[in-house]
C-alpha positions as CSV (number, residue, x, y, z in Angstrom):
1,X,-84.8,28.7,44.7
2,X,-81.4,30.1,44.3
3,X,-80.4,31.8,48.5
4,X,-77.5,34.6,48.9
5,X,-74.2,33.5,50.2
6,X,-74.0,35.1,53.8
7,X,-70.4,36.8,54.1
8,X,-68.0,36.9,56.5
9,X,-68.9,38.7,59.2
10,X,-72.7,37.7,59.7
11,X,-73.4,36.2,63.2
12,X,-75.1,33.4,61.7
13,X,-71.6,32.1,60.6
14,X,-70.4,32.1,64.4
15,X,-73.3,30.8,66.2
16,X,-73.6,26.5,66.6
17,X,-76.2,25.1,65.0
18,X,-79.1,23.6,66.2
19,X,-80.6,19.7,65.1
20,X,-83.3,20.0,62.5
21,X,-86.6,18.5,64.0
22,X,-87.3,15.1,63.5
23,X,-91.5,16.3,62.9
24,X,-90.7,18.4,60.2
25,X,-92.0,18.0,57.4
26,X,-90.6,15.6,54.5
27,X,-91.6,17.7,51.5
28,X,-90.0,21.1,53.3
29,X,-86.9,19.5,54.3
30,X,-86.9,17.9,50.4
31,X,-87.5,21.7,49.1
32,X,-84.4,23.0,51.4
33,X,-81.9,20.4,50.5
34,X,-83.0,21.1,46.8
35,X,-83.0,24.7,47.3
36,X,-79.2,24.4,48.4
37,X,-77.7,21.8,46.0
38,X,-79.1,24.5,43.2
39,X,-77.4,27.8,45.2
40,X,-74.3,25.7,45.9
41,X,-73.8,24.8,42.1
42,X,-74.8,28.3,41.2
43,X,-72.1,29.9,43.0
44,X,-69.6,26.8,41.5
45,X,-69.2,25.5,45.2
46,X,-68.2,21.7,46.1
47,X,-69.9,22.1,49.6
48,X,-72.6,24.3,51.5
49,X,-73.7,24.5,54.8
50,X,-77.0,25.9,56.0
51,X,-75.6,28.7,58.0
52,X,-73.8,30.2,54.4
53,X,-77.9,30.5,53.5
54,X,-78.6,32.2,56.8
55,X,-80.3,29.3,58.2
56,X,-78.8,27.9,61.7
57,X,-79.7,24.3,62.0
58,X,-77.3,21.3,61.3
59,X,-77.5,20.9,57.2
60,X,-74.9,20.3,54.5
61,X,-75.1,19.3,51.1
62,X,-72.0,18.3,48.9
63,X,-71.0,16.9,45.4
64,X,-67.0,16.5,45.7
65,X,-66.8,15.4,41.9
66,X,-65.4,18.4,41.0
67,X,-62.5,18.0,43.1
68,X,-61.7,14.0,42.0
69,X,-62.2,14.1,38.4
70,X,-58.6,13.2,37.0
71,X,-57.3,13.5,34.1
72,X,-54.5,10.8,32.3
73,X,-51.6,12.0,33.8
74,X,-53.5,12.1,37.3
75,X,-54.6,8.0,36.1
76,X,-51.0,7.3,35.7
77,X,-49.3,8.7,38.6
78,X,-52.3,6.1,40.9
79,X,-50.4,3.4,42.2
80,X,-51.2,-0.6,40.7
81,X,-54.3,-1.8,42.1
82,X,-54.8,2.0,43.5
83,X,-58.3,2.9,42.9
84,X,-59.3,6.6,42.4
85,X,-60.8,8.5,44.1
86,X,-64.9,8.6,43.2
87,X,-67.0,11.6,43.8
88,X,-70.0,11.9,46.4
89,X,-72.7,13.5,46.4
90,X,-74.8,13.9,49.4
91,X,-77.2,15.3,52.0
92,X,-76.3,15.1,55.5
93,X,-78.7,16.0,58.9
94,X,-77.6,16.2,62.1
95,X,-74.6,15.4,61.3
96,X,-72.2,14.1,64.4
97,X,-68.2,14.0,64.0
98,X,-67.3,10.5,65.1
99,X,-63.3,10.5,64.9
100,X,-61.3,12.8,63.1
101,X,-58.0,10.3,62.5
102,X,-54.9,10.0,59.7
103,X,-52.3,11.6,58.9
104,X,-53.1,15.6,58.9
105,X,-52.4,17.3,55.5
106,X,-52.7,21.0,53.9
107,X,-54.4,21.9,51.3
108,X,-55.6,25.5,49.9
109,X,-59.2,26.3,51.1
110,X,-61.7,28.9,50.3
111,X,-65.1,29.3,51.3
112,X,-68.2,30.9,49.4
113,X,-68.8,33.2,52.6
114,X,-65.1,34.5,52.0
115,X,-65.1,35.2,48.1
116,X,-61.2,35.9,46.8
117,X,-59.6,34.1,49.4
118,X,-57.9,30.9,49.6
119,X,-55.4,29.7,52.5
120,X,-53.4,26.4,53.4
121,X,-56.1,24.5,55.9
122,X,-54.3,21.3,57.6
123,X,-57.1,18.2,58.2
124,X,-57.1,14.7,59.1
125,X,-57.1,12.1,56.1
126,X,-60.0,9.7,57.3
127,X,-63.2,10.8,59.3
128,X,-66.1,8.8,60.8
129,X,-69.4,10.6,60.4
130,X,-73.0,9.7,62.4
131,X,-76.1,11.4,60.0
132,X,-79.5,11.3,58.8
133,X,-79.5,11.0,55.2
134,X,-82.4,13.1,53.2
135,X,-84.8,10.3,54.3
136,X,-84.2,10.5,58.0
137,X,-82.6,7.4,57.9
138,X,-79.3,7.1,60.5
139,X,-76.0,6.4,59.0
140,X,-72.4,6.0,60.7
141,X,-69.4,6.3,57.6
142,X,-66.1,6.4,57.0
143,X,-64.4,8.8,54.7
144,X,-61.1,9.8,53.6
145,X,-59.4,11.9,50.9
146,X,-60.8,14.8,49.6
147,X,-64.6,13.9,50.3
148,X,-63.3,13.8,54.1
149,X,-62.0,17.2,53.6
150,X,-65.5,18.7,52.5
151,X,-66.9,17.3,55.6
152,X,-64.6,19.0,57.1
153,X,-64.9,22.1,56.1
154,X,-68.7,21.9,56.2
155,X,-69.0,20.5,59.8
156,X,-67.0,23.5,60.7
157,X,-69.8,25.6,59.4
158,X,-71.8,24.4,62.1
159,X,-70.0,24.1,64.8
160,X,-69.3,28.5,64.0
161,X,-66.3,27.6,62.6
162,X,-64.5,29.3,59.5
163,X,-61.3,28.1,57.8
164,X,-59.9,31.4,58.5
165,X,-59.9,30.6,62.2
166,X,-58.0,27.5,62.1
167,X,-54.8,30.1,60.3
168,X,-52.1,31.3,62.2
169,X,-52.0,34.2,64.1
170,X,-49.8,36.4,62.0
171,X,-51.6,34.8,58.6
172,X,-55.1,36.1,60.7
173,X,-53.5,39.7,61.1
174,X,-52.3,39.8,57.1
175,X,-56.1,39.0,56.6
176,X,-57.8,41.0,58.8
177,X,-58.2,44.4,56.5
178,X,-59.2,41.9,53.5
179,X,-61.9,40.0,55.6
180,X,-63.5,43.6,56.9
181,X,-63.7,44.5,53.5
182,X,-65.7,41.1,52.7
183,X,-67.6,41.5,55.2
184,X,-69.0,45.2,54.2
185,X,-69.2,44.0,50.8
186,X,-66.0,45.4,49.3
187,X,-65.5,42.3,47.3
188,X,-65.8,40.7,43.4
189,X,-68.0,38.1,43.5
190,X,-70.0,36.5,40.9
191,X,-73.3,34.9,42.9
192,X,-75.5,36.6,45.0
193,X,-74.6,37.5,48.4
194,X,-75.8,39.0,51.9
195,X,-73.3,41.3,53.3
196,X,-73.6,41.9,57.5
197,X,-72.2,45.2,56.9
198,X,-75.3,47.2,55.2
199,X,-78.1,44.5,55.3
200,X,-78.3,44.5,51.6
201,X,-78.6,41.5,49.1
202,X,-76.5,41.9,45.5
């Protein structure tokens, strides 16, 4: 089952999200995570969070290989013995920020609840994450790189946290006409979405 992307604007996207219950059920928590890795790779996302499906509770699915695949001139630029990169792909429950650690650096961000935009985000290199992986089972992980920026990103999602709120003021003000617009639906996007301003699905 394919869900719309809930926009900007939606209170679902601002509220913290609760831990899923460790009673329910294997087979509907299975359907879920399928039910997002499909909407997330039918809207050509890297990462979604259970909030962007209108769904508060503490879920995230992501397959970073999009964002690691290099090509030869990527190969030869690595360092000798430097190995690349590899792409995960992953469920994680409840998840719990550990340490966020590393040197911080920028990158350009968007967000499937904020089609058209993209904006310089600063993170920390290396994260330690506590989560239940799709069998309930408890994990506590290191991660770095561009897999560590997914997180991220993600975690943010449901802590009611947007990339657009970690921008500087004045970068927030030059937005703020764009992201009403978004919000009302006054946007090009190419996968279903929800739009907070008229209730409506397209």
């Amino acid at each position: 089952m394919i869900y719309s992307i809930v926009a900007i604007g939606d209170p679902v996207l601002k509220t913290k999200a609760k831990n899923l219950p460790a009673d329910l059920p294997a087979a509907e928590l299975q359907q879920l995570i399928a039910d997002m890795y499909e909407t997330m790779y039918y809207a050509h996302g890297v990462g979604l969070a259970a909030p962007q499906i209108g769904k508060a509770i503490r879920l995230f699915v992501m397959d970073s290989t999009p964002m690691v695949e290099l090509d030869e001139e990527d190969l030869a630029e690595l360092e000798e013995g430097e190995v690349p990169e590899q792409g995960i792909k992953r469920a994680f429950i409840n998840p719990q920020m550990v340490s966020e650690t590393g040197e911080e650096w920028g990158f350009e961000e968007g967000c499937l609840s904020i089609p058209g935009v993209r904006e310089l985000v600063t993170r920390h290199a290396d994260i330690v994450l506590r989560y239940e992986d799709e069998n309930r089972q408890v994990h506590e992980e290191a991660f770095s790189g561009m897999a560590a920026r997914i997180i991220q990103h993600e975690y943010d999602h449901l802590e009611g946290i947007l990339f657009t709120d970690k921008l500087s003021g004045f970068k927030k003000q030059l937005l703020k006409g764009k992201l009403a617009r978004i919000s009302k639906g006054d946007v090009k996007h190419d996968y279903r979405m929800k739009f907070a301003g008229d209730g409506k699905r397209r």
